[in-house]
N, C-alpha and C positions, 0 to 999 in steps of 0.2 A: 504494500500500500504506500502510496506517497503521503506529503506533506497533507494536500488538497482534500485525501481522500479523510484521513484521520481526522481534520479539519471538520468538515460536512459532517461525518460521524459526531463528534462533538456538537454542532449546533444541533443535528436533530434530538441529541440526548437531551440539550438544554431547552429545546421548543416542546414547552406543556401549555396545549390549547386549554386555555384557561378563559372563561368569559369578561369583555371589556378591558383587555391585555391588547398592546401592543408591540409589536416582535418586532424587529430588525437588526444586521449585519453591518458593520462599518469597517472598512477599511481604511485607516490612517496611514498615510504614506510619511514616512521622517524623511525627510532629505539630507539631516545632517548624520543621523545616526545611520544610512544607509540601508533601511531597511522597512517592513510594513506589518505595523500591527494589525489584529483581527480582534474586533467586540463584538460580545453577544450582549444586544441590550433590550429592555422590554419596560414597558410602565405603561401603568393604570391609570387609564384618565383620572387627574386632580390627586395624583400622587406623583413620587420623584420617580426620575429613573434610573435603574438600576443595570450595568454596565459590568461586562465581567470580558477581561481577557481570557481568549480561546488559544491565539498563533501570534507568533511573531515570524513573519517569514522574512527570507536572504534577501538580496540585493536584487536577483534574479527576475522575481515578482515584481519589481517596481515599472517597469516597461509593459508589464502585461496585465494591469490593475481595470481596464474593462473589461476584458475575457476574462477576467479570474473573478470579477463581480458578475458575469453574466452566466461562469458556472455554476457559481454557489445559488444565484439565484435558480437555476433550470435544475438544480440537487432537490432544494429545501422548498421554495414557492416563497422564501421571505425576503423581504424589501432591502437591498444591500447598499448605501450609501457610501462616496468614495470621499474624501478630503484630500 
């Protein structure tokens, strides 16, 4: 299994359809650090949200951060936002 794959695993362990939840994937690119985080985050209308590091992936990733938001999204069905 690769990176990607263990990745997806991870979010869907973290994705519990829970009602008036909302799910999403954010990819954070560092520029300085050379590298790109992965958050699994979720909140409840009129509560905070709650944000959990999944991946840190290599330098590798950085160049391929649409296609790698458009896998996770066509894996899971949830919303992946890039920075």
């Amino acid at each position: 299994m690769t990176e990607i794959d263990d990745m997806i695993l991870m979010i869907n362990k973290l994705f519990t359809k829970k009602p008036n939840t909302i799910y999403e994937v954010r990819l954070v690119n560092q520029t300085y650090a050379k590298q790109v985080n992965v958050f699994f985050e979720y909140y409840r209308i009129g509560h905070a949200t709650h944000s959990q590091q999944i991946a840190r992936l290599d330098d590798q990733y950085r160049t391929r951060l649409p296609e790698l938001a458009k896998q996770i999204h066509q894996a899971t069905g949830l919303t992946v936002n890039t920075n």
